[in-house]
N, C-alpha and C positions, 0 to 999 in steps of 0.2 A: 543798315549802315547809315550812321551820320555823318552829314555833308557839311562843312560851315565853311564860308567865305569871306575873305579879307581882305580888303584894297586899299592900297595907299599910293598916293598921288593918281590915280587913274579911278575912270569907271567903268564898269563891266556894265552892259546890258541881260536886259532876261535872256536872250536869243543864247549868247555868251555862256552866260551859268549852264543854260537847260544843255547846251552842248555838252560842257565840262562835267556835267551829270551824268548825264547819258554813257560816258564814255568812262566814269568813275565807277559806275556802279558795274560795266562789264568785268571789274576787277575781282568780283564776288564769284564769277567761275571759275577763278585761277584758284582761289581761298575763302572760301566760306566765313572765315573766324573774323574779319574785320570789322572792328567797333566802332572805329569814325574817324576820318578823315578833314583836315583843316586842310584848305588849298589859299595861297595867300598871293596879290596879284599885286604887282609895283613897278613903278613904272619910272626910271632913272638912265640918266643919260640920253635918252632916244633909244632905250633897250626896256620893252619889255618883259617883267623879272615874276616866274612863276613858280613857288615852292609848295611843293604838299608833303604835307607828314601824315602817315596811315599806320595805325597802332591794331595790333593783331596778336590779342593776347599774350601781351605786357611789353611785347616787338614792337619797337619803333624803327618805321622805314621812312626816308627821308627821299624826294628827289626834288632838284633847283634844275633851272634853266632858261635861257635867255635868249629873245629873238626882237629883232622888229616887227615881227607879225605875233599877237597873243596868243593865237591858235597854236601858230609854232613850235612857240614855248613851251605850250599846253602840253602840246603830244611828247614834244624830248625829255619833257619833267616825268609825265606820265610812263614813260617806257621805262627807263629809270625804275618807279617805281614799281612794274609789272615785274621788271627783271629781278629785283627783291624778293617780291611774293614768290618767284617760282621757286628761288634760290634756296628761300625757307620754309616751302613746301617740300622741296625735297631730300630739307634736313632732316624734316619731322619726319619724313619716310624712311631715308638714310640714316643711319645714326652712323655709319663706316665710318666715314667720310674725314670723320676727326678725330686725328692721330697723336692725343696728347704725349707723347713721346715726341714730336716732333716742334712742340709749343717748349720755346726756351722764356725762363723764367730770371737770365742773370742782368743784373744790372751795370751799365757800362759804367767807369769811375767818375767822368764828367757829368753825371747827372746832377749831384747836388751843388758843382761849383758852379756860381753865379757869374757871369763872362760879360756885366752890361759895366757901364763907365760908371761909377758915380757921379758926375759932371752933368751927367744926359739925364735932366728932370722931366723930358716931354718920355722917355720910354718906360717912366711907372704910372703915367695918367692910364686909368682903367677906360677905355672907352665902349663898353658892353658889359652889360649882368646879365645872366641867366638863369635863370629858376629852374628847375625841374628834378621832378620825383627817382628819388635813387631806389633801384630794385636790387632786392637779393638774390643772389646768382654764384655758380660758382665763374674761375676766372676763365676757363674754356667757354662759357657762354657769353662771360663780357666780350671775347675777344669776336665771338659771332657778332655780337650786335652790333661792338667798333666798326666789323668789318658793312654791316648793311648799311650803317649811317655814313660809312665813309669818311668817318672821322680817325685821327691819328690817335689819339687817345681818347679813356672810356673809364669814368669814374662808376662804382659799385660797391654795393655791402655786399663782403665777403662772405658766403654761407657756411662755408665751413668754419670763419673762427669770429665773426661778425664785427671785423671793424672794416670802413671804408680802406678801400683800395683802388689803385689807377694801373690800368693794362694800359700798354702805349705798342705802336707800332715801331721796331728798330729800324734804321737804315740798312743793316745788313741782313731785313729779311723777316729778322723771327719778332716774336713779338716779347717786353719786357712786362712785369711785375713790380709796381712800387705798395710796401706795406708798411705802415708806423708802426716804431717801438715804442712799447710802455715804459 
């Protein structure tokens, strides 16, 4: 498993790392298959800010969190993460578990209308890009991985007819399907 480190406004000591090592590599008994882990360490407001992303066969698992003590951090980010690994260990074991039948795919009417003022020039400033590699899946697995990263929605190449598509999480529950027409 590889380890890499990233700090911003703060600095970790070796003492620091070898701990956060120590304590990353135990993750390799929950899951064998992980390929490397980024753990990034930032320090803002009087909080410091601990994320690690652990990729486990093409699984991206995400856990953030924050304390005044780094250690603190360290462990609330990390359980997080543990809790992931088990989650998707016991997919690969389970397959039951998901009930597409139970995955609604309708889209609400308000999705495409645009609700911002035009007036409001500061609510189109982009303040963030993001980069990262789209995998092909079908939409029952994007919605697994939504679900690990803990994000509301989850962009993918559609496997079954191969154009990008976004699963998003509904408020009432289930999750939607958005797909471009030619």
């Amino acid at each position: 498993m590889d380890i890499r480190f990233f700090t911003r406004n703060v600095e970790a000591t070796d003492d620091q790392k070898d701990f956060m090592e120590k304590k990353l590599n135990k993750i390799e008994k929950f899951f064998n298959k992980i390929s490397d882990v980024q753990v990034v360490l930032s320090f803002k407001r009087g909080m410091h800010i601990v994320e690690i992303t652990a990729s486990a066969n093409g699984i991206t698992m995400r856990g953030e969190d924050h304390s005044p003590d780094m250690r603190k951090a360290f462990d609330k980010a990390l359980k997080n993460i543990e809790r992931q690994v088990k989650r998707h260990k016991d997919y690969l074991t389970d397959h039951t578990h998901i009930k597409t039948r139970d995955i609604s795919f309708d889209l609400p009417p308000d999705v495409f209308g645009d609700k911002r003022d035009e007036d409001d020039a500061s609510s189109t400033d982009i303040v963030k890009v993001k980069r990262f590699p789209v995998a092909t899946m079908l939409p029952a697995e994007a919605t697994r991985q939504m679900d690990l990263l803990g994000h509301s929605f989850f962009l993918f190449r559609n496997g079954e007819n191969g154009y990008y598509n976004v699963v998003y999480r509904r408020t009432d529950g289930g999750y939607g399907l958005l797909e471009p027409i030619e």
